[in-house]
N, C-alpha and C positions, 0 to 999 in steps of 0.2 A: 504494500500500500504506500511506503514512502519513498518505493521508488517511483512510484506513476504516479503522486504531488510532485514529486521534483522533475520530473517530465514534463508534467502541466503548467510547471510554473515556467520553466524554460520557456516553453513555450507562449507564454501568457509575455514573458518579458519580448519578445521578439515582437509579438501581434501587438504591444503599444507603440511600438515606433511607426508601424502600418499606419494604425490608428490616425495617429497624429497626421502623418502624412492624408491620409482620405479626409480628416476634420480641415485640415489645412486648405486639398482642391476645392471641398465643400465649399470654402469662406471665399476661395478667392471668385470660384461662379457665382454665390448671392450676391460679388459685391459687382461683379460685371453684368448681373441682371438689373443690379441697380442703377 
């Protein structure tokens, strides 16, 4: 079991920089619809 939390959590730390980056194109098309 703590090996597949610390699997998920690798993983979890990799999928916020995604994050950011899709929150990031997000803001920059609402702000070019604006």
């Amino acid at each position: 079991m703590s090996h597949v939390h610390h699997k998920h959590c690798h993983g979890g730390h990799g999928n916020s920089v995604g994050m950011i980056l899709v929150l990031y194109i997000l803001l920059v098309i609402i702000l070019s619809c604006f």
